[in-house]
MMTF fields as JSON, N, C-alpha, C and O atoms, coordinates in Angstrom:
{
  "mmtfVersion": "1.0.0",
  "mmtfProducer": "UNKNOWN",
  "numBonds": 447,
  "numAtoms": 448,
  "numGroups": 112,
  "numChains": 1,
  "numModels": 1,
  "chainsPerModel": [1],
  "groupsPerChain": [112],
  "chainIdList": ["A"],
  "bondAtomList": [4, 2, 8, 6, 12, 10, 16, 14, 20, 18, 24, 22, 28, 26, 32, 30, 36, 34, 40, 38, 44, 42, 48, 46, 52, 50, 56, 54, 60, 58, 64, 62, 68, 66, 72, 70, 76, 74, 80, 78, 84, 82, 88, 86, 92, 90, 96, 94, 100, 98, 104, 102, 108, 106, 112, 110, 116, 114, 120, 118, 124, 122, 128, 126, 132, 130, 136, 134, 140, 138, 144, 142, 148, 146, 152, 150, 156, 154, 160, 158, 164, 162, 168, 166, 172, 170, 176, 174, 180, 178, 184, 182, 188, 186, 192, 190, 196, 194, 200, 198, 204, 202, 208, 206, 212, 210, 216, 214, 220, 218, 224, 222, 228, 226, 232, 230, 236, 234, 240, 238, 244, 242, 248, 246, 252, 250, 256, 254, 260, 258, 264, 262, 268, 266, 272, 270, 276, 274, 280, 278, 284, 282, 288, 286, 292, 290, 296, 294, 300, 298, 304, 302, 308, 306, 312, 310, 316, 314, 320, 318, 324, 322, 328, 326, 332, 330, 336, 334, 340, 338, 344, 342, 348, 346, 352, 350, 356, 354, 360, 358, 364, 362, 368, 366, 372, 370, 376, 374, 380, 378, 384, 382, 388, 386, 392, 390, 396, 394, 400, 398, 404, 402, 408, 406, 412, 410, 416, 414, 420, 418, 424, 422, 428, 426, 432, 430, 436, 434, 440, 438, 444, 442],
  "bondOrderList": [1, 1, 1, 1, 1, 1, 1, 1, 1, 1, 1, 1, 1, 1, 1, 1, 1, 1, 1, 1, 1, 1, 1, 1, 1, 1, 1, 1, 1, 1, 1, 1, 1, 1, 1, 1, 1, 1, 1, 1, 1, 1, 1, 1, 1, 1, 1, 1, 1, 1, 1, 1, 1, 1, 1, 1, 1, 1, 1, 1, 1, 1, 1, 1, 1, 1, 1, 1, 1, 1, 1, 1, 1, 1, 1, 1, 1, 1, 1, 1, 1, 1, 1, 1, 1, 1, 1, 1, 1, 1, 1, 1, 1, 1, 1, 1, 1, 1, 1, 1, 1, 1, 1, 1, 1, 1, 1, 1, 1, 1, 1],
  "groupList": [{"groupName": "UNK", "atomNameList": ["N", "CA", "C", "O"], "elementList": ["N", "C", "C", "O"], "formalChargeList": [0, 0, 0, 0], "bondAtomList": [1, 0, 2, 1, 3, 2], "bondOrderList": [1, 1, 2], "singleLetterCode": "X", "chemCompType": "L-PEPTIDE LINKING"}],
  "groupTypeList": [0, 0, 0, 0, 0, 0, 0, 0, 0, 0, 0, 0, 0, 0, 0, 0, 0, 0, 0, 0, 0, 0, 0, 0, 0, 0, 0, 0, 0, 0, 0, 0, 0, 0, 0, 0, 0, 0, 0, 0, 0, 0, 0, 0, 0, 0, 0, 0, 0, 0, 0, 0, 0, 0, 0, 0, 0, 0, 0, 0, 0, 0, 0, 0, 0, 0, 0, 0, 0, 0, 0, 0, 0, 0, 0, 0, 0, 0, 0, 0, 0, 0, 0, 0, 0, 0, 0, 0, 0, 0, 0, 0, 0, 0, 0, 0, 0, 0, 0, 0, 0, 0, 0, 0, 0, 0, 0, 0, 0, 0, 0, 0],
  "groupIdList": [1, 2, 3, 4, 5, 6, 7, 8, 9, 10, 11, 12, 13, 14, 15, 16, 17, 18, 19, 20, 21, 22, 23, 24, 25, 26, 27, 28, 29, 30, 31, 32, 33, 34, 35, 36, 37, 38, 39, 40, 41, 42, 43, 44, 45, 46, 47, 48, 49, 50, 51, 52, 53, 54, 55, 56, 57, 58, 59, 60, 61, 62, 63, 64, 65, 66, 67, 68, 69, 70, 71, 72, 73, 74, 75, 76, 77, 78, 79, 80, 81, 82, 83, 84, 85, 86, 87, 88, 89, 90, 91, 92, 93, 94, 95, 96, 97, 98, 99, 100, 101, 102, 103, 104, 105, 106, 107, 108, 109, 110, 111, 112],
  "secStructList": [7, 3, 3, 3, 3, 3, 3, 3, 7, 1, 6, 6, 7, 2, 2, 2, 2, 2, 6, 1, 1, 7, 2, 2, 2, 2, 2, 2, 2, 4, 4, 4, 6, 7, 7, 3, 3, 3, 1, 1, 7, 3, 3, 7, 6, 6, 1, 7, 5, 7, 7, 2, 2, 2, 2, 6, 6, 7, 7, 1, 7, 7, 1, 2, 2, 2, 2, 6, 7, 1, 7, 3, 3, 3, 3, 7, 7, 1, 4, 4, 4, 2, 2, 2, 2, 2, 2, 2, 2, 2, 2, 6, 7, 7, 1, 3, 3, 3, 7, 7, 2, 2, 2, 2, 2, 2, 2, 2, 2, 6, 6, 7],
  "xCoordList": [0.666, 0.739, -0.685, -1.508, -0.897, -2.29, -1.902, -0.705, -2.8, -2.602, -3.903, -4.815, -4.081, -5.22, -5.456, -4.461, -6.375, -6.681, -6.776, -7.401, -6.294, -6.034, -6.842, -6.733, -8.035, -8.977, -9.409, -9.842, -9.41, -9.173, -10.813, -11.779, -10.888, -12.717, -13.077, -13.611, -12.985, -13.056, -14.72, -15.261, -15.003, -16.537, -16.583, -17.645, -14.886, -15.115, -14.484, -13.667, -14.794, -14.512, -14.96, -16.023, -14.614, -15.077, -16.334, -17.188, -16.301, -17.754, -18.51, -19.551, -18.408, -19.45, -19.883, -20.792, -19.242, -19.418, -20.247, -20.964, -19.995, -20.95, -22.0, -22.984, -21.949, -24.091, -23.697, -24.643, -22.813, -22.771, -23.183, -23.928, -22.622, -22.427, -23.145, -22.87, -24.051, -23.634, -23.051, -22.365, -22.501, -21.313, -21.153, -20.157, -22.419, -22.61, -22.088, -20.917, -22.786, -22.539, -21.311, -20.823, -20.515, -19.095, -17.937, -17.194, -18.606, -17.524, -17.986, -17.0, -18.962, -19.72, -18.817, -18.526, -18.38, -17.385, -16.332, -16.2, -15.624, -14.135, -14.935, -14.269, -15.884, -16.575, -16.224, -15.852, -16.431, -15.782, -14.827, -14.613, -13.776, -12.993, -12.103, -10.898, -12.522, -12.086, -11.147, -11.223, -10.369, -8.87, -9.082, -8.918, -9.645, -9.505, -9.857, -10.018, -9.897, -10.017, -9.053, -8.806, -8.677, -8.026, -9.027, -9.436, -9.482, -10.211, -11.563, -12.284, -12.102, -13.706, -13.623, -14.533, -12.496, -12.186, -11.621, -10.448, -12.251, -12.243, -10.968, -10.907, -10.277, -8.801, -9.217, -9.941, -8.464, -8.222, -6.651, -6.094, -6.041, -5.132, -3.816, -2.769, -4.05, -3.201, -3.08, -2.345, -3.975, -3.453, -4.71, -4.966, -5.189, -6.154, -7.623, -8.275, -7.999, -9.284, -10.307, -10.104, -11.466, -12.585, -13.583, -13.558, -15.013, -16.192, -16.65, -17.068, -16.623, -16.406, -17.645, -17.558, -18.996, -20.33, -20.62, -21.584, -19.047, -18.884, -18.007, -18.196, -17.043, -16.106, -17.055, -16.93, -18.051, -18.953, -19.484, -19.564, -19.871, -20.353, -19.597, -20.058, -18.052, -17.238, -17.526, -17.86, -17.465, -17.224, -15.736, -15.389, -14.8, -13.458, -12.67, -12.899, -11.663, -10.483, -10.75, -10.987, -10.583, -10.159, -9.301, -8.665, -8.699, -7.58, -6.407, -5.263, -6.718, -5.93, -5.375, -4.469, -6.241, -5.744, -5.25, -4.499, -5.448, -4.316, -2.833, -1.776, -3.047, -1.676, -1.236, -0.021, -1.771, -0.656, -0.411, 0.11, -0.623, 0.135, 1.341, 1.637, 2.396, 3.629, 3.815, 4.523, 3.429, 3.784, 2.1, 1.183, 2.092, 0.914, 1.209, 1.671, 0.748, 1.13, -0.447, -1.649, 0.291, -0.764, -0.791, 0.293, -2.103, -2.034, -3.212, -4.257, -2.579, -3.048, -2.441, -1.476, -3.257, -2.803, -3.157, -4.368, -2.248, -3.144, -2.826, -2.782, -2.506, -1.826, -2.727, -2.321, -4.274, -5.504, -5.574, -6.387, -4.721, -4.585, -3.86, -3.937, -3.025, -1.568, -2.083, -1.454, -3.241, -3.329, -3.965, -3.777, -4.777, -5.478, -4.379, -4.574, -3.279, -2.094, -1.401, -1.18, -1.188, 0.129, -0.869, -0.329, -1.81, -3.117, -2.241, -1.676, -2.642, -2.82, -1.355, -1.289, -0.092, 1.25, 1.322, 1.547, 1.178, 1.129, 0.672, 1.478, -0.65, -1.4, -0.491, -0.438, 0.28, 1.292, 0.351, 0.568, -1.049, -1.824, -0.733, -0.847, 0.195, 0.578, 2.341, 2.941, 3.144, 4.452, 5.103, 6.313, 4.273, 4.805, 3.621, 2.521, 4.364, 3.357, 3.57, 4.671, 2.942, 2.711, 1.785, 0.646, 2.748, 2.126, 2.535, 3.397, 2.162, 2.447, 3.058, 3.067, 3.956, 4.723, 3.953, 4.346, 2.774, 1.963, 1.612, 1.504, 1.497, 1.161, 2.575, 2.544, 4.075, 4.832, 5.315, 5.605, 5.299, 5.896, 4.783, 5.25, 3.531, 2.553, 2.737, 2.842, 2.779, 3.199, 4.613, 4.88, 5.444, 6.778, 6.468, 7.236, 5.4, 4.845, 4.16, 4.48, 3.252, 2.28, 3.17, 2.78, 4.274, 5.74, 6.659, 7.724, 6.357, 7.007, 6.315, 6.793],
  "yCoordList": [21.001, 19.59, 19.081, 19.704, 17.982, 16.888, 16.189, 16.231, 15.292, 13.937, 13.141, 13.423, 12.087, 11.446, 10.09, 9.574, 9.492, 7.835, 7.225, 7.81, 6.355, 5.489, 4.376, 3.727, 4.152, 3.159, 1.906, 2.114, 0.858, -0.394, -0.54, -0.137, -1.239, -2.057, -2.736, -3.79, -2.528, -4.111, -4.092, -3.042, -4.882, -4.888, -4.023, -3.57, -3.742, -3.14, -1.708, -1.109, -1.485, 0.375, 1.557, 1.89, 2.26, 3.059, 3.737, 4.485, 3.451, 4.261, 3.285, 3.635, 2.097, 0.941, 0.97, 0.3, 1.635, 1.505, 2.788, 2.905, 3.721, 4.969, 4.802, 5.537, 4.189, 3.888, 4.31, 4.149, 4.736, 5.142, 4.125, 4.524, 2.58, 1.575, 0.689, 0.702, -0.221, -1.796, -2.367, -1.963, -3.107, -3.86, -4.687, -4.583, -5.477, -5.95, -4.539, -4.556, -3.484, -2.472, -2.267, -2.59, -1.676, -1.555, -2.483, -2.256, -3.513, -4.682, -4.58, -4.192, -4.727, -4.19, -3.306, -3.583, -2.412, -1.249, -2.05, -1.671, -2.91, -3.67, -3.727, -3.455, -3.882, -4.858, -3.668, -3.744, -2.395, -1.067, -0.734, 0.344, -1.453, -1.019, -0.508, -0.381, -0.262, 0.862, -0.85, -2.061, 0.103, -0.538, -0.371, -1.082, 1.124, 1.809, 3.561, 4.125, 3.912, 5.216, 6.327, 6.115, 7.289, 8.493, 9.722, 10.252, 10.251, 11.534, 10.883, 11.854, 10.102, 9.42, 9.584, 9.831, 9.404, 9.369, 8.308, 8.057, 7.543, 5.821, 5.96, 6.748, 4.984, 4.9, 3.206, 2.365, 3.131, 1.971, 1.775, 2.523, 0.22, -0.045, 0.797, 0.678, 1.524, 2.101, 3.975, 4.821, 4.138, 5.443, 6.419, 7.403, 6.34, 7.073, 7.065, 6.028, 8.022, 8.541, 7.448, 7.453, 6.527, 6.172, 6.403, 7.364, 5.94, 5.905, 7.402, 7.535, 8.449, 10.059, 10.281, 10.845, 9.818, 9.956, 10.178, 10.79, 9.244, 9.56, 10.771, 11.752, 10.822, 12.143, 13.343, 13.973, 13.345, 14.941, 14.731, 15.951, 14.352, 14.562, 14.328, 14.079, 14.21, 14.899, 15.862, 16.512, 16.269, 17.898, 17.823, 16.802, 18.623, 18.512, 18.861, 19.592, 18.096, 18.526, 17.018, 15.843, 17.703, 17.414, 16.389, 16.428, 15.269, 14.818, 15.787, 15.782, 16.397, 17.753, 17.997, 17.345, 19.392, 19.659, 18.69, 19.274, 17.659, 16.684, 16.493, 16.522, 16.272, 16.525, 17.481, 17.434, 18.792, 19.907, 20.404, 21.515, 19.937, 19.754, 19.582, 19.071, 19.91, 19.37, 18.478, 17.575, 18.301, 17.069, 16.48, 17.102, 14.968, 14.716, 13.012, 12.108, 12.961, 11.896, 10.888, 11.15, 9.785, 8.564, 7.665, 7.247, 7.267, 6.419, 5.245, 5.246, 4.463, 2.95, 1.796, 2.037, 0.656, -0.879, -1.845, -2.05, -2.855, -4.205, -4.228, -3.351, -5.809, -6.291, -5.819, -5.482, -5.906, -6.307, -4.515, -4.203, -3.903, -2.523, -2.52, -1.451, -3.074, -3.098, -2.508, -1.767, -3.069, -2.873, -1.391, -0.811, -0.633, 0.221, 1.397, 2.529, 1.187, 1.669, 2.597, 3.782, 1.084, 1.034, 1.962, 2.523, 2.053, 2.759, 4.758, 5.55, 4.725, 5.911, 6.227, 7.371, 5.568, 5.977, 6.124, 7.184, 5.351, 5.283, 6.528, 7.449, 6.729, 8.185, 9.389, 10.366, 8.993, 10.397, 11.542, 12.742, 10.429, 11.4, 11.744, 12.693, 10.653, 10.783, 10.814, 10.008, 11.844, 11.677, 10.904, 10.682, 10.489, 9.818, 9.123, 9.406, 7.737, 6.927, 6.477, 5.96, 6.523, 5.681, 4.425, 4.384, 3.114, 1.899, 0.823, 1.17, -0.087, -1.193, -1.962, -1.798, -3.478, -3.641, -4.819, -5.235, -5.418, -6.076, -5.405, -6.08, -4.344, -3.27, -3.258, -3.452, -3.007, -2.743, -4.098, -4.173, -5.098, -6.202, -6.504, -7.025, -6.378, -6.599, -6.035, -6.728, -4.585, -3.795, -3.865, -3.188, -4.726, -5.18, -6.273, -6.365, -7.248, -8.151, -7.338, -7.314, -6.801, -6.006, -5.139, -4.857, -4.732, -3.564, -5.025, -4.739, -6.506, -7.202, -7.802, -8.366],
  "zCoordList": [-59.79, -59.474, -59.225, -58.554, -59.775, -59.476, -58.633, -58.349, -57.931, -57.688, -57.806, -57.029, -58.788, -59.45, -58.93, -58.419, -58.937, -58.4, -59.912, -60.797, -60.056, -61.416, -61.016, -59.976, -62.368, -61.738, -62.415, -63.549, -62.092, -62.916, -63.465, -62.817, -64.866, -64.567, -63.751, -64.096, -62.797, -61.768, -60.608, -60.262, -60.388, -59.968, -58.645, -58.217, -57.777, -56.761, -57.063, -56.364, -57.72, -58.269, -57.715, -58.241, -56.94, -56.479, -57.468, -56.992, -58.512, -59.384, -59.142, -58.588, -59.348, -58.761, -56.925, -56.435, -56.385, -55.045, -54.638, -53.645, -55.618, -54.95, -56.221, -56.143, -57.046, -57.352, -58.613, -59.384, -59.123, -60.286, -61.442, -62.337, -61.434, -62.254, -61.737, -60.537, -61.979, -61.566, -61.395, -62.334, -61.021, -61.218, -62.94, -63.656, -63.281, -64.579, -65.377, -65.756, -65.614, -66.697, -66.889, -67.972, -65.875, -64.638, -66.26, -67.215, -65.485, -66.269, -67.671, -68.298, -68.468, -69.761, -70.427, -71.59, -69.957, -70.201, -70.864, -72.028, -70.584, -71.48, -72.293, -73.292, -72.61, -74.223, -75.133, -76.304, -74.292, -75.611, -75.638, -76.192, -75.075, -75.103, -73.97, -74.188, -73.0, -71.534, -71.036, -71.24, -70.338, -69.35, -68.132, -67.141, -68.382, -66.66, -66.768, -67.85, -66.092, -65.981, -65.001, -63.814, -65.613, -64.887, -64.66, -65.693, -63.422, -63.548, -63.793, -64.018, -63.853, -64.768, -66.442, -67.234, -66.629, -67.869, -68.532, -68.254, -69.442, -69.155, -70.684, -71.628, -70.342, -71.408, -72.033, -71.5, -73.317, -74.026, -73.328, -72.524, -74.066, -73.821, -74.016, -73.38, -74.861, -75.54, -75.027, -75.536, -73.999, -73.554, -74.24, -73.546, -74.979, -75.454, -75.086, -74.966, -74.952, -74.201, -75.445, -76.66, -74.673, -74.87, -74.617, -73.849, -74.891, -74.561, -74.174, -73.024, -74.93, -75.126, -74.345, -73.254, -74.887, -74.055, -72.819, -72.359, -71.851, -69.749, -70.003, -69.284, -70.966, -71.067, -70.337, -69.286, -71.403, -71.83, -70.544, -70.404, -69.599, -67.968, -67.324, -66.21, -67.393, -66.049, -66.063, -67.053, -64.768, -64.128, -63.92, -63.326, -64.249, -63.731, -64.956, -65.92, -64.602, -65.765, -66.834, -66.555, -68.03, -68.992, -69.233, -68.18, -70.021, -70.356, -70.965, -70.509, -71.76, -72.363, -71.039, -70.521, -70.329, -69.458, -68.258, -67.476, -68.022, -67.062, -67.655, -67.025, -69.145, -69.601, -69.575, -69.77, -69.362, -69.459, -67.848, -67.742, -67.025, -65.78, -65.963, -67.043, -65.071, -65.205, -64.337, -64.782, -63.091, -62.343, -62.043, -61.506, -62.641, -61.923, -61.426, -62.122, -59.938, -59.254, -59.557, -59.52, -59.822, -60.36, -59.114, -58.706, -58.361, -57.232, -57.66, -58.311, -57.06, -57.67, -56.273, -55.547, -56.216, -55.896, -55.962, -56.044, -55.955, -56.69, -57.904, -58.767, -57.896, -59.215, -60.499, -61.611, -59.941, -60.955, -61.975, -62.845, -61.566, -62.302, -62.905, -63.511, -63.249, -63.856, -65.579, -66.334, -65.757, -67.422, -67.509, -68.578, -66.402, -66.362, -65.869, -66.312, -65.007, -64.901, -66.178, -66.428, -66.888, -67.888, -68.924, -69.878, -68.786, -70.207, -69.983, -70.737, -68.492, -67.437, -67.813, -68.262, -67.781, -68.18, -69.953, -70.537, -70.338, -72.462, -72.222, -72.086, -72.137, -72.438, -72.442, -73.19, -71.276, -70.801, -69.742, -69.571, -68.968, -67.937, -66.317, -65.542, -66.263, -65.158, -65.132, -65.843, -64.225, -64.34, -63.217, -63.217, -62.242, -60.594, -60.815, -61.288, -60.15, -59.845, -58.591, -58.4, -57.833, -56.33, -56.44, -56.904, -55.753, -56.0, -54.932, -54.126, -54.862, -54.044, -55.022, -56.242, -53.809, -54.964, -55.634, -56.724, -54.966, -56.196, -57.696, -58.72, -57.647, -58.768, -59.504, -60.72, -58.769, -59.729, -60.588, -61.782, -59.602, -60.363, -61.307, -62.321, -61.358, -62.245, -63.56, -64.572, -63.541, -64.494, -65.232, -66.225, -64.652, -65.245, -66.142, -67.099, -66.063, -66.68, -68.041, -69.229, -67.394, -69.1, -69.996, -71.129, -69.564, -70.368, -70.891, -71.438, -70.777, -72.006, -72.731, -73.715]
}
């Protein structure tokens, strides 16, 4: 079992908050594409691993290997994730999700 932080582009990102990003660059990131990130592993809309270049300097697990977990719990809140969420579920990175219910009713919106 995992349990992962599911992470939106958003200017207050925990990678923007510990020095990693700017906030400008941070947000720069949608322009290629990125939704959000699982693990520091930045996703398109559609569930599939992007921007491969931050891939190759995680330290950690893999996307592969997050999928071959059998239970992995996805934690998230706030409406403003819903799209970086729904990336983190398509992919098939996470089987539980823990959320607030701004997050779920949000994500009921981006699934029509």
């Amino acid at each position: 079992m995992a349990v992962v932080g599911i992470g939106g582009i958003l200017s207050s990102s925990t990678l923007v908050g510990a020095g990693y990003f700017t906030p400008e660059e941070f947000l720069g990131l949608k322009e290629r594409g990125a939704v959000g990130d699982v693990c520091c592993h930045f996703l398109d809309a559609g569930g599939e691993a992007c921007l491969p270049g931050f891939s190759e300097r995680v330290v950690g697990l893999t996307l592969d290997q997050l999928r071959a977990i059998p239970k992995v719990i996805g934690l998230a809140a706030g409406a403003e994730k819903a799209e970086s969420v729904a990336a983190a579920i398509r992919g098939g990175y996470v089987s539980t999700l823990v959320c607030d219910r701004e997050l779920a009713e949000a994500l009921l919106e981006v699934g029509r």
